[in-house]
C-alpha positions in Angstrom: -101.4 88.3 -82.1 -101.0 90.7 -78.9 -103.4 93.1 -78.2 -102.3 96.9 -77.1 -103.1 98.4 -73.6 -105.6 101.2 -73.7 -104.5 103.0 -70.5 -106.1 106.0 -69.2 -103.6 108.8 -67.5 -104.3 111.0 -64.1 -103.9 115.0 -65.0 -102.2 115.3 -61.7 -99.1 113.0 -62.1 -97.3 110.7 -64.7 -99.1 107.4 -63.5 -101.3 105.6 -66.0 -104.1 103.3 -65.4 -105.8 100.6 -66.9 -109.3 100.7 -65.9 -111.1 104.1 -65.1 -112.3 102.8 -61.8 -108.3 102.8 -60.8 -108.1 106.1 -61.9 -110.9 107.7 -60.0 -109.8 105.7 -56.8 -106.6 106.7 -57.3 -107.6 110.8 -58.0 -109.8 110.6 -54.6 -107.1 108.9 -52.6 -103.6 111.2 -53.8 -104.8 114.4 -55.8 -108.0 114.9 -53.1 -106.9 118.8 -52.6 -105.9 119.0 -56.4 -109.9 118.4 -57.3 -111.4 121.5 -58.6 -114.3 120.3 -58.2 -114.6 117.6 -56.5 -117.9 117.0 -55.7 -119.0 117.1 -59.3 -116.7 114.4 -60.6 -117.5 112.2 -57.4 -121.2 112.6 -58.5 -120.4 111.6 -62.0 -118.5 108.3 -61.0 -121.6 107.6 -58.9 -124.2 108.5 -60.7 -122.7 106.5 -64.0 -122.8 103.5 -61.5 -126.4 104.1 -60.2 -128.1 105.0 -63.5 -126.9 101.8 -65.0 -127.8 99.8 -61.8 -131.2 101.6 -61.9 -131.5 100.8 -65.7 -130.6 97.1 -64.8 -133.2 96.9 -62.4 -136.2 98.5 -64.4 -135.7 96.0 -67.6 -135.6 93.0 -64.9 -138.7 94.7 -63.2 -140.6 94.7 -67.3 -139.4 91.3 -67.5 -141.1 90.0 -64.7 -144.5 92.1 -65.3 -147.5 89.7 -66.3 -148.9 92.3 -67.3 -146.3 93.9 -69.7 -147.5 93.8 -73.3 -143.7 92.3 -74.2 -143.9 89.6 -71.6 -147.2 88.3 -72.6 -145.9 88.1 -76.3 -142.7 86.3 -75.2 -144.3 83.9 -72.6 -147.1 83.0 -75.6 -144.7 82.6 -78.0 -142.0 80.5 -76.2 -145.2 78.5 -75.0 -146.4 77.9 -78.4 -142.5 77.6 -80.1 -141.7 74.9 -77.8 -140.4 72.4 -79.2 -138.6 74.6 -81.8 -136.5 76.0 -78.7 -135.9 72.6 -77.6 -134.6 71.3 -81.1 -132.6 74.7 -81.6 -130.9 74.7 -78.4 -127.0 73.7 -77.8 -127.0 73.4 -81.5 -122.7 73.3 -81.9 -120.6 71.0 -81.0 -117.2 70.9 -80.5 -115.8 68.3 -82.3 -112.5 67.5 -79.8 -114.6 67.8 -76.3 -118.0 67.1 -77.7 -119.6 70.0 -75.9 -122.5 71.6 -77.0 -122.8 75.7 -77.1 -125.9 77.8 -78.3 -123.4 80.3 -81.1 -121.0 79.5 -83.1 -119.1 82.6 -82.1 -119.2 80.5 -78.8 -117.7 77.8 -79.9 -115.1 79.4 -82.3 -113.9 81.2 -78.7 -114.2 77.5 -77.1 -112.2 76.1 -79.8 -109.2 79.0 -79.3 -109.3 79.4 -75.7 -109.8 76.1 -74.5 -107.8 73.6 -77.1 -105.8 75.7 -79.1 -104.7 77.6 -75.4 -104.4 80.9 -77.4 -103.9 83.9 -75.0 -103.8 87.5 -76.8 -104.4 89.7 -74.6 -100.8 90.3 -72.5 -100.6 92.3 -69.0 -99.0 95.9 -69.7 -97.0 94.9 -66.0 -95.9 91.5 -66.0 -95.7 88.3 -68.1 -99.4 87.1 -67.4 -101.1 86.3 -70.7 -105.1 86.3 -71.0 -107.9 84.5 -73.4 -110.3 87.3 -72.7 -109.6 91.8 -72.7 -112.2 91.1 -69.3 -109.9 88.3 -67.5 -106.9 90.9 -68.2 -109.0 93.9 -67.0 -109.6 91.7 -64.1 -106.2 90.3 -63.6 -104.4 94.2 -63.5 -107.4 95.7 -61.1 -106.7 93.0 -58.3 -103.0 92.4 -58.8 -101.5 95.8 -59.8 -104.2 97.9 -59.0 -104.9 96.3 -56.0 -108.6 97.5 -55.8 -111.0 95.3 -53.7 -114.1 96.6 -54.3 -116.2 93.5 -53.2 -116.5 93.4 -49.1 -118.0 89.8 -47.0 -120.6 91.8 -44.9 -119.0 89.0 -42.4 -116.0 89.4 -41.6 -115.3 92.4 -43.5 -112.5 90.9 -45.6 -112.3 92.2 -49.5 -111.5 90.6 -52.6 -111.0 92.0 -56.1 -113.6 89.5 -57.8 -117.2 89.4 -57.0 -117.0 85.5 -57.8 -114.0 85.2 -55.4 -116.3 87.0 -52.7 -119.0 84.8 -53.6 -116.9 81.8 -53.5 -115.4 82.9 -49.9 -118.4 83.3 -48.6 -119.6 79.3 -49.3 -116.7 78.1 -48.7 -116.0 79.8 -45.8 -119.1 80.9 -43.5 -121.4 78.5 -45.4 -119.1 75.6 -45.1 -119.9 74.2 -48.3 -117.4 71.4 -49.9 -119.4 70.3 -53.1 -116.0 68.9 -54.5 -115.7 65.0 -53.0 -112.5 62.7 -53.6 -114.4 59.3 -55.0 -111.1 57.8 -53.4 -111.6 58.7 -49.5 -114.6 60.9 -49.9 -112.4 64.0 -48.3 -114.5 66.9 -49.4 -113.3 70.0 -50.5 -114.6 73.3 -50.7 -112.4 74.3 -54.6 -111.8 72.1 -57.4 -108.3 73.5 -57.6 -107.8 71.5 -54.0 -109.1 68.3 -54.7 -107.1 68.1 -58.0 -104.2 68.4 -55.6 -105.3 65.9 -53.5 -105.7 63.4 -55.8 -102.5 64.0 -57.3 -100.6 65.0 -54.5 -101.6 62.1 -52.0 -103.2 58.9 -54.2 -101.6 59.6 -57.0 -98.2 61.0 -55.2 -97.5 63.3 -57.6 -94.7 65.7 -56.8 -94.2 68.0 -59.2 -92.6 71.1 -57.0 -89.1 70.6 -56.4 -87.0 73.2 -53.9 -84.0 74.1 -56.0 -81.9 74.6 -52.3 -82.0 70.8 -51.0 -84.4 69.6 -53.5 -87.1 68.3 -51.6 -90.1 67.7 -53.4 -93.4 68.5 -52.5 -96.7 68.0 -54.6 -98.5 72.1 -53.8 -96.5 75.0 -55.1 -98.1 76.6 -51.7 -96.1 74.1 -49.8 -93.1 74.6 -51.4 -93.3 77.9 -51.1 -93.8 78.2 -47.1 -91.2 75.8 -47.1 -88.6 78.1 -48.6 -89.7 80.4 -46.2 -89.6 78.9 -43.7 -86.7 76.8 -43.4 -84.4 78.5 -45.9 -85.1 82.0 -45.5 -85.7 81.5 -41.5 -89.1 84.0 -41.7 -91.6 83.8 -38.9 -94.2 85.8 -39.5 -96.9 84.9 -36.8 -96.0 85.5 -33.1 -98.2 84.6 -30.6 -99.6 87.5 -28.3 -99.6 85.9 -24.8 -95.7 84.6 -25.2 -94.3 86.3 -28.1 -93.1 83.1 -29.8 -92.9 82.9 -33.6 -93.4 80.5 -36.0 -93.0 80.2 -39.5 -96.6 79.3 -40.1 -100.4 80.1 -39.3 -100.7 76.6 -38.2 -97.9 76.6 -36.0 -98.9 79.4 -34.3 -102.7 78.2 -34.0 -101.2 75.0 -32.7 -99.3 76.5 -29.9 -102.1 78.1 -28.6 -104.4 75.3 -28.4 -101.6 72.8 -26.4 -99.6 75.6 -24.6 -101.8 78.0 -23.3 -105.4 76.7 -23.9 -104.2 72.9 -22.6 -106.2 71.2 -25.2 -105.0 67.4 -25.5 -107.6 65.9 -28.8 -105.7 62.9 -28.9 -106.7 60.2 -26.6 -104.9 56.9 -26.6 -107.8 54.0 -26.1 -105.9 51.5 -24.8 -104.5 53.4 -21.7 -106.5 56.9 -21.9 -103.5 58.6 -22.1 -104.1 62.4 -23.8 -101.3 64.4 -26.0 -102.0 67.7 -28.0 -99.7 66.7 -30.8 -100.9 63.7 -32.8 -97.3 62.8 -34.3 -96.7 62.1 -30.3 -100.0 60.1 -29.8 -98.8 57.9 -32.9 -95.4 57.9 -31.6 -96.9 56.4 -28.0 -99.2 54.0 -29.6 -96.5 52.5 -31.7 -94.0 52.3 -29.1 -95.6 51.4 -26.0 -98.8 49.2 -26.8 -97.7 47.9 -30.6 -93.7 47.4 -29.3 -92.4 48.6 -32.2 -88.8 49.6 -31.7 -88.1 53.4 -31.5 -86.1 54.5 -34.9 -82.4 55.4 -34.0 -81.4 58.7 -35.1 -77.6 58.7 -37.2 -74.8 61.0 -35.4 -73.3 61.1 -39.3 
């Protein structure tokens, strides 16, 4: 069963929305001198925000109140109910995974969503299908929408999600990599890329296969750089101080470091000899201290 896209329509031009935070953006941003009044309906869209933040903020402020009549009550009563919460707590469980959720309306949604993969809620734009109306009213915002209305204070980057945001800003600034490979230990900053890792280098998984010279590769990422960079020829990142290209960000950063900043982080031990490209420095190792014998390249 499909659900039905409620989308709301501008009064200034055919286009159709999905959320009513797209529309306003998009009223301020094309239909500006169109705006009878103007300043009313930006007050509305910001006051609707603000009363609900402020509401927000004066039930957390009653909640946290010693001296609210309601907060005494709940504190005595969860302090004298004790064990009762512990014994009702995490009461169903689902009988395939064997979690444990607090509602059964919880775990009727776990049971669809999670093992019987059911997706109702379809994107009015593309073929993307959803569990939840909130992960498709998410999904159209950031990808058709393109609203980002979450901001690092950082770097000043913005991202559609506020978990995205949140998630940029551990990763990222914080340096956090809570995700370890019990393998080689690598750490990783999203479960998404040490699933790949395992797969992809102990497991050597290669599930991604170019359908141009079929060269596999075990990230869809990766394959697609690859098509664009050596079948479609595309190089995107040029470098300021030569104007050389390359096809990726790596590439580029790369250059910069050995060519023009003379960096040399590999350092041979046996003869101190430095090199800015490590394919070179295990090239030299191999070759000249370990007398391997150079591979010969085929003229056919």
């Amino acid at each position: 069963m499909s659900h039905k896209a409620d989308f709301k329509s501008c009064n200034f031009c055919p286009k159709k929305f999905f959320t009513k935070t797209g529309l306003k953006i998009h009223c301020s941003e094309v239909h500006d001198n169109q705006l009878e009044n103007k300043s009313q309906i930006e007050k509305t869209a910001v006051t609707s925000t603000l009363d609900s933040k402020q509401t927000i903020n004066e039930n957390q402020n009653k909640r946290k109140d010693p001296d609210c009549k309601i907060v005494r009550e709940s504190v005595q009563y969860a302090n004298e109910n004790e064990d009762h919460f512990q014994r009702k707590q995490k009461l169903f469980k689902c009988p395939i995974c064997k979690k444990e959720l607090k509602q059964k309306t919880a775990l009727k949604r776990h049971l669809q969503f999670v093992h019987e993969k059911l997706k109702p809620f379809n994107c009015p734009f593309c073929k993307t299908e959803c569990a939840q109306e909130r992960h498709l009213q998410i999904h159209v915002t950031t990808v058709h929408e393109k609203l980002k209305l979450f901001m690092c204070q950082i770097c000043e980057i913005k991202f559609g999600r506020k978990s995205t945001l949140n998630h940029h800003i551990n990763v990222v600034h914080k340096k956090q990599k809570p995700f370890k490979c019990l393998t080689c230990e690598k750490e990783f900053g999203q479960k998404s890329g040490l699933k790949q890792h395992i797969s992809g280098v102990h497991e050597k998984q290669k599930p991604f296969k170019c359908q141009t010279c079929e060269k596999e590769f075990g990230r869809k990422g990766i394959l697609k750089k690859h098509i664009n960079t050596v079948h479609e020829k595309q190089k995107p990142f040029k470098c300021l101080t030569c104007e050389f290209e390359f096809g990726q960000k790596s590439g580029l950063q790369q250059h910069i470091r050995i060519v023009h900043e003379k960096q040399k982080p590999f350092k041979c031990l046996t003869c101190e000899k430095e090199f800015g490209h490590k394919n070179i420095w295990k090239r030299h190792i191999a070759i000249v201290h370990e007398k391997q014998k150079p591979l010969k390249v085929s003229n056919l």
